[in-house]
C-alpha positions in Angstrom: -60.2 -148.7 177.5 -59.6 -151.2 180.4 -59.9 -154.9 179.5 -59.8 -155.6 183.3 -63.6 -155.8 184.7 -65.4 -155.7 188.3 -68.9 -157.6 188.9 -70.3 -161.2 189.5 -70.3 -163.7 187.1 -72.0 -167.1 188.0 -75.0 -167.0 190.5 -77.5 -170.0 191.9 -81.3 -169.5 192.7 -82.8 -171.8 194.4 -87.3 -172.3 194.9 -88.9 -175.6 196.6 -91.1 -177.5 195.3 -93.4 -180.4 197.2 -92.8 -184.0 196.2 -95.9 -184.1 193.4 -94.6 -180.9 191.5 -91.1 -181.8 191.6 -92.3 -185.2 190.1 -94.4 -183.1 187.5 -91.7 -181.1 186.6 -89.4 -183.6 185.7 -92.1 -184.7 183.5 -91.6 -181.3 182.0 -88.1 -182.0 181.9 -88.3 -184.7 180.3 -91.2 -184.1 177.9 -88.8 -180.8 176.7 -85.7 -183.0 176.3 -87.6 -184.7 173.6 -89.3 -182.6 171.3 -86.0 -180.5 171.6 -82.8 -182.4 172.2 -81.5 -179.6 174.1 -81.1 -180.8 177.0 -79.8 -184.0 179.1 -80.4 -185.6 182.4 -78.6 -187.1 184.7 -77.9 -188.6 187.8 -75.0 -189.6 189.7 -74.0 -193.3 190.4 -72.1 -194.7 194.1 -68.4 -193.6 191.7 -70.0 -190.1 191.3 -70.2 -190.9 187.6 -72.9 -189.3 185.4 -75.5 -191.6 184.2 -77.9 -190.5 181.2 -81.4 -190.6 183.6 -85.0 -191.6 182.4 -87.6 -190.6 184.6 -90.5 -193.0 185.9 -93.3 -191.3 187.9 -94.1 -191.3 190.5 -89.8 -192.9 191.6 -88.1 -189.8 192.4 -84.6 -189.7 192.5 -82.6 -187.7 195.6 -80.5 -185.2 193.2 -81.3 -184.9 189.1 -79.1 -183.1 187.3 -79.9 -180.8 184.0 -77.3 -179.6 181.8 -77.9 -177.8 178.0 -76.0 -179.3 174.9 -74.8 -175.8 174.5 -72.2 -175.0 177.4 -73.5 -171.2 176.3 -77.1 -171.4 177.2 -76.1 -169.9 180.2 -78.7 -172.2 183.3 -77.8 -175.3 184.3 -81.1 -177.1 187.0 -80.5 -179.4 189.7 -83.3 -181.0 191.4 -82.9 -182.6 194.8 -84.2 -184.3 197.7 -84.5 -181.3 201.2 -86.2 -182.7 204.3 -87.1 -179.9 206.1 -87.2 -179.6 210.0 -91.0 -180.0 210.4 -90.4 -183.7 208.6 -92.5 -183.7 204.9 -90.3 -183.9 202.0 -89.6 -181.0 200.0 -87.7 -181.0 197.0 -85.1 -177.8 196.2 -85.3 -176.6 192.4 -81.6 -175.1 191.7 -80.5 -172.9 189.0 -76.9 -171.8 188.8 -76.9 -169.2 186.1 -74.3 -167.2 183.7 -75.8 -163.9 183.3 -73.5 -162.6 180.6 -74.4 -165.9 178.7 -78.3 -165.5 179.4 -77.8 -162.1 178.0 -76.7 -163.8 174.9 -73.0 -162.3 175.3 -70.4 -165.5 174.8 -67.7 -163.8 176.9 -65.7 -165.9 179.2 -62.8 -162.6 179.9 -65.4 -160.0 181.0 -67.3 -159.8 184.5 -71.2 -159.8 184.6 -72.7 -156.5 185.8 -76.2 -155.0 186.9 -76.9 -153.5 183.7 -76.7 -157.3 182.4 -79.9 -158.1 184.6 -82.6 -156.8 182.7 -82.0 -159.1 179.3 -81.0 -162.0 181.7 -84.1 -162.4 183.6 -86.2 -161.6 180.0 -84.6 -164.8 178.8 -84.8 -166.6 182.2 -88.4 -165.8 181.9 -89.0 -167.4 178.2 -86.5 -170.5 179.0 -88.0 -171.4 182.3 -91.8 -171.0 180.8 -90.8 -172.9 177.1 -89.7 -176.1 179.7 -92.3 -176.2 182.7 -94.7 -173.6 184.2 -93.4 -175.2 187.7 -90.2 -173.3 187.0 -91.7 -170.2 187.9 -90.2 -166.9 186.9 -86.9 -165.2 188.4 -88.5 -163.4 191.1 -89.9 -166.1 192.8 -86.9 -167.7 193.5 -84.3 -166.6 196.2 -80.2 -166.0 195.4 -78.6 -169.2 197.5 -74.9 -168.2 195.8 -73.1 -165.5 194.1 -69.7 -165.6 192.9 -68.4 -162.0 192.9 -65.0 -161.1 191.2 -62.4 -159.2 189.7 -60.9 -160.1 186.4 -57.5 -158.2 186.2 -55.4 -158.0 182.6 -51.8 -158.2 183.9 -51.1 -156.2 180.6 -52.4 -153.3 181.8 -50.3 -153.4 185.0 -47.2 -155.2 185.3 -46.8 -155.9 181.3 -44.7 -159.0 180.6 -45.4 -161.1 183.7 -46.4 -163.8 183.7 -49.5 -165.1 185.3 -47.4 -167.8 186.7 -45.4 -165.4 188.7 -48.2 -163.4 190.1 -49.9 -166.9 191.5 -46.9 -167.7 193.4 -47.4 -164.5 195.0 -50.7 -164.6 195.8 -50.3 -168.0 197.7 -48.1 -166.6 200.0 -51.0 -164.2 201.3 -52.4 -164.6 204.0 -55.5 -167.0 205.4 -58.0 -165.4 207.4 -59.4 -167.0 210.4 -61.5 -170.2 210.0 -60.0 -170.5 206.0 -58.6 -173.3 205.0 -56.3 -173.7 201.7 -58.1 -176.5 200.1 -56.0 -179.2 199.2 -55.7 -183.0 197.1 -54.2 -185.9 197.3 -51.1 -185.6 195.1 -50.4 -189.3 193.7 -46.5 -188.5 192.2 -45.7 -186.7 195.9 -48.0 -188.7 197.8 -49.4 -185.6 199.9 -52.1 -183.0 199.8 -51.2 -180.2 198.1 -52.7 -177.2 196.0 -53.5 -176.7 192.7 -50.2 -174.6 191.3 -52.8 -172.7 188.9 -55.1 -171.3 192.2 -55.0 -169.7 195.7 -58.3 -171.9 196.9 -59.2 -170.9 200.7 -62.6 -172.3 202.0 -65.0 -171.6 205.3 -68.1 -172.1 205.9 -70.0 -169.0 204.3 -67.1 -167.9 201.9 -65.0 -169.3 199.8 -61.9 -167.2 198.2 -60.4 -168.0 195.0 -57.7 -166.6 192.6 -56.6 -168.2 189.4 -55.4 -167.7 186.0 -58.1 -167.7 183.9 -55.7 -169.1 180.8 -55.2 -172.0 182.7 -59.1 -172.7 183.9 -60.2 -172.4 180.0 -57.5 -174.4 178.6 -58.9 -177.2 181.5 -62.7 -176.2 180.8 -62.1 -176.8 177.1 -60.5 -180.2 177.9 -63.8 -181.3 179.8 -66.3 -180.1 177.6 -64.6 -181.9 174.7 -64.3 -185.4 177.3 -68.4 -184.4 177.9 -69.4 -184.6 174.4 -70.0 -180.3 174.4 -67.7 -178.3 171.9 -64.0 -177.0 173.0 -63.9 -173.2 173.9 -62.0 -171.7 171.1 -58.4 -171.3 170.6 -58.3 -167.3 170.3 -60.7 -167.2 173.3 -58.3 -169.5 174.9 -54.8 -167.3 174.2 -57.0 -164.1 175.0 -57.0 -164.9 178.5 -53.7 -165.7 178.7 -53.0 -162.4 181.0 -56.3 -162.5 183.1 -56.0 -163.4 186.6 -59.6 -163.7 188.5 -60.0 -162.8 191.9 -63.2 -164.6 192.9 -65.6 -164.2 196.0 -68.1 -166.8 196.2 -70.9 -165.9 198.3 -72.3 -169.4 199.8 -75.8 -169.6 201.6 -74.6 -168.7 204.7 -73.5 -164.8 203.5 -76.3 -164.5 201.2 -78.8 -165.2 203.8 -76.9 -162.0 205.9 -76.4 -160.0 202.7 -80.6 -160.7 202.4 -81.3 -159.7 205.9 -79.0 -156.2 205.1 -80.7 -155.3 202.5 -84.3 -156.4 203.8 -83.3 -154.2 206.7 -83.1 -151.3 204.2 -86.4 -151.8 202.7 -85.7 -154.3 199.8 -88.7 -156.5 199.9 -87.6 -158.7 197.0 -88.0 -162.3 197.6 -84.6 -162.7 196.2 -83.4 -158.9 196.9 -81.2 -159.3 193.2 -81.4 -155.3 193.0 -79.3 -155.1 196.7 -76.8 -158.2 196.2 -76.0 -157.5 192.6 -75.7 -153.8 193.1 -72.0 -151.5 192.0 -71.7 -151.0 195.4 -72.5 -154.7 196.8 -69.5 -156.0 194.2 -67.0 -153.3 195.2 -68.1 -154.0 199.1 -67.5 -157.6 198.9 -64.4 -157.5 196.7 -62.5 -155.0 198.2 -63.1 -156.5 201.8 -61.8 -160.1 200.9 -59.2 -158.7 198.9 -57.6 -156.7 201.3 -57.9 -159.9 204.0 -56.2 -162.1 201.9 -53.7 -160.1 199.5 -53.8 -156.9 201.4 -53.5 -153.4 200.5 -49.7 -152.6 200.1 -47.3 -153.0 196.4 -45.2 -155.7 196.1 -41.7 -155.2 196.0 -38.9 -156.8 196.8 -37.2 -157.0 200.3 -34.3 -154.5 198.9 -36.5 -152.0 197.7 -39.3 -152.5 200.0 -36.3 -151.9 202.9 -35.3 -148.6 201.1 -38.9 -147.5 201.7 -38.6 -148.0 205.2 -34.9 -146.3 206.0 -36.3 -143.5 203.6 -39.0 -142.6 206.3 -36.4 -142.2 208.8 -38.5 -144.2 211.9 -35.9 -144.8 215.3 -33.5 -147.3 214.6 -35.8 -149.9 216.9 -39.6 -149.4 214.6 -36.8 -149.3 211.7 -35.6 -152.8 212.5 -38.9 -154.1 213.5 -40.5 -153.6 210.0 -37.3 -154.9 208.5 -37.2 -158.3 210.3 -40.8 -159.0 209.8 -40.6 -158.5 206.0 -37.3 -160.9 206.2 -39.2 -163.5 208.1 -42.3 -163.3 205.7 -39.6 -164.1 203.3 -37.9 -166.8 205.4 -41.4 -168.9 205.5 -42.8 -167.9 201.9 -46.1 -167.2 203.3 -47.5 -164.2 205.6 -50.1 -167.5 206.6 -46.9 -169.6 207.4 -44.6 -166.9 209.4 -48.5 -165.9 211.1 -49.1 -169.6 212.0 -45.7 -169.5 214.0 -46.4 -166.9 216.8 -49.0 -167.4 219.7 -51.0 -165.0 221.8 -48.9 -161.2 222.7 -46.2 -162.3 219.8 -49.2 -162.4 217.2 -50.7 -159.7 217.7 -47.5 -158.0 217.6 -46.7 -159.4 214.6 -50.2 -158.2 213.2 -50.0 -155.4 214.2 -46.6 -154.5 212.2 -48.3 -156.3 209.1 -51.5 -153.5 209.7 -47.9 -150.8 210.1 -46.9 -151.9 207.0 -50.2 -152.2 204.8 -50.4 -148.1 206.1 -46.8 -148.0 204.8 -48.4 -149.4 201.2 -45.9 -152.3 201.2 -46.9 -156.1 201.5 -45.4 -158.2 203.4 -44.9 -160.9 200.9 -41.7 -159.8 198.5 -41.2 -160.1 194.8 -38.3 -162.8 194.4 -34.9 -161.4 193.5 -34.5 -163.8 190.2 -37.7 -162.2 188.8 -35.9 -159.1 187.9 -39.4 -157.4 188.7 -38.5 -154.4 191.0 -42.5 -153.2 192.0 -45.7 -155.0 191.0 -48.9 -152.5 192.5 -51.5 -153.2 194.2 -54.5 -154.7 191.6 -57.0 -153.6 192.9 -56.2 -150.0 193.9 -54.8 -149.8 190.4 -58.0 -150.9 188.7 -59.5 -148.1 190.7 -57.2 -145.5 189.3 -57.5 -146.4 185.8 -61.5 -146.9 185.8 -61.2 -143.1 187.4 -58.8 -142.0 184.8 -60.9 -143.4 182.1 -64.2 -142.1 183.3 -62.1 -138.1 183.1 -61.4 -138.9 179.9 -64.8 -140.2 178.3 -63.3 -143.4 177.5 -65.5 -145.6 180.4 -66.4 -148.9 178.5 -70.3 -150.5 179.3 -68.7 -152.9 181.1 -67.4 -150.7 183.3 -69.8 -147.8 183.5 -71.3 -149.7 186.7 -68.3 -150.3 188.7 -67.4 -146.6 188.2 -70.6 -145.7 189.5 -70.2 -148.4 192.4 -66.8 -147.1 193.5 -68.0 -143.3 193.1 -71.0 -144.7 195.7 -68.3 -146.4 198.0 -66.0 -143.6 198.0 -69.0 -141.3 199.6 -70.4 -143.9 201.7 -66.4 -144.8 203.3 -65.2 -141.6 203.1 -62.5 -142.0 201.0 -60.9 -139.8 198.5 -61.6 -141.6 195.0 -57.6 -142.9 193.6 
């Protein structure tokens, strides 16, 4: 039964309020926090510190920020100042919620899926209602965010590599147009750089990340424990040790076009849940930004992924073409930095023999020769193949009855075989 798993997992709603009801809610707020203690609220000072916040009506604050003692509630609220274009002051109720957590499921290893709506919005319901009737229920609030991903168990597909290894190879992907690595200032090098842990690429609508998931709870646990909240637990912690999450997170932007698609196909939701957290909406929006920034060829290395070539006996000129390229991918460490090093007919040449190659099922970024690692496959196309191969065999998990279902759907709808 795959451990690996295909859905969402964090997603933000967003409803406005005018200036008296925001100020009434955080009476609410306020009022809840204590007859319950199970919450605290906060604000932000000019260091971007948190400070504990009282509040005095009728003084609003610009941005208030609500987080649960318990990192496993599952809804954290921000409320914040929004002038809106025809000049009165509105204010924007957020809520970035953790469906598998507002389900009541403490799993940090497995993606959220559709079937994991129905008892998340139930307990949506009865949290927003306990706290303020201003709250609303879920459907009257519209999906600002969604992060989408893919949670792979290197176990299952390249046992005994280390999530270390497979990072290095994923920052030598590529970066789509109008993506940019994002970056810090490094005080020991003095330069930006990028976290080690994460491939991090952001734009406007969409940002891309892929991490080890081992690494982002052992950090998490740190915080919570520096923020007064309980450490994630150790066996959680070394459980994750071979996930790698491949993350897609659907800013306002995209969600606002994702809307209009499925308003366009007679979803008349306010905040259309049933089209953007759909099978087929994951598999859409993962396989799409996978394949721009990893690609859809195996890695291997240059020797073996040169063996491919000769063996498909091209002329001697396509032959040498594909065989450069690969070396020169290899050359700069990145497709992004060998791309970022040819202008106008030599670049699209050069994509063009990457698009040669991804037909070829080879990507251009090759497994180190130290590594002793001869073939690593393609994640996501080997996801596929297993949830396929587990369906034939009756042994499909709940967790991933849905993206089976969803890649069935896509199969149809593209017109492509199923793995």
């Amino acid at each position: 039964m795959l451990k690996s798993s295909l859905g969402f997992h964090t997603m933000t709603l967003c409803i406005f309020l005018p200036y008296s009801e925001a100020d009434k809610l955080l009476i609410d707020f306020s009022t809840y926090r204590k007859n319950t203690g199970l919450i605290q609220m906060y604000i932000r000072n000019e260091k971007n510190e948190p400070i504990i916040y009282y509040h005095k009506s009728p003084m609003m604050p610009l941005k208030v920020e609500i987080y649960t003692k318990d990192k496993c509630w599952g809804i954290e609220w921000c409320i914040r100042a929004s002038e809106n274009p025809r000049g009165s002051s509105d204010y924007i109720i957020e809520a970035t919620i953790n469906p598998k957590f507002l389900a009541s499921i403490s799993d940090y290893l497995t993606a959220a899926t559709y079937s994991d709506m129905n008892i998340a919005i139930t307990n949506f319901n009865f949290e927003s209602k306990e706290i303020s009737p201003l709250l609303g229920t879920f459907n009257d609030y519209e999906i600002k965010r969604v992060d989408y991903c893919i949670n792979i168990s290197l176990d299952e597909f390249v046992p005994g590599c280390d999530p270390e290894q497979i990072i290095d190879l994923i920052k030598r992907s590529d970066i789509p147009p109008h993506y940019e690595e994002w970056m810090e200032y490094d005080k020991t090098s003095h330069r930006m750089k990028s976290k080690p842990e994460s491939f991090y690429l952001c734009c406007k609508s969409v940002n891309i990340n892929c991490y080890s998931k081992y690494l982002q709870l052992q950090n998490r646990s740190e915080e919570n424990v520096e923020n007064g909240y309980d450490p994630i637990s150790q066996k959680t912690i070394d459980a994750s040790h071979d996930i790698i999450r491949f993350e897609v997170q659907c800013k306002y932007f995209k969600t606002y076009a994702l809307n209009k698609k499925a308003e366009n196909s007679g979803n008349e939701c306010l905040n259309k849940y049933k089209s953007l957290l759909a099978p087929l909406t994951c598999i859409e929006i993962i396989s799409s930004y996978y394949e721009k920034v990893i690609g859809k060829g195996d890695w291997y290395t240059l020797s073996e992924a040169v063996q491919i070539i000769q063996s498909k006996n091209f002329n001697s000129q396509r032959e040498q073409r594909y065989i450069d390229k690969l070396k020169y991918v290899s050359q700069c460490r990145s497709i992004a930095k060998a791309k970022a090093s040819y202008q106008g007919n030599e670049l699209l040449a050069f994509k063009q023999t990457l698009k040669e190659l991804a037909d070829l099922n080879i990507n251009p970024v090759t497994i180190p020769r130290e590594w002793n690692i001869k073939y690593i496959p393609n994640f996501l196309k080997a996801y596929f193949n297993e949830l396929m191969e587990d369906f034939s065999n009756f042994r499909i998990s709940d967790e991933n009855l849905c993206a089976t279902q969803g890649y069935v759907e896509y199969c149809e709808r593209y017109k492509k075989p199923p793995i």
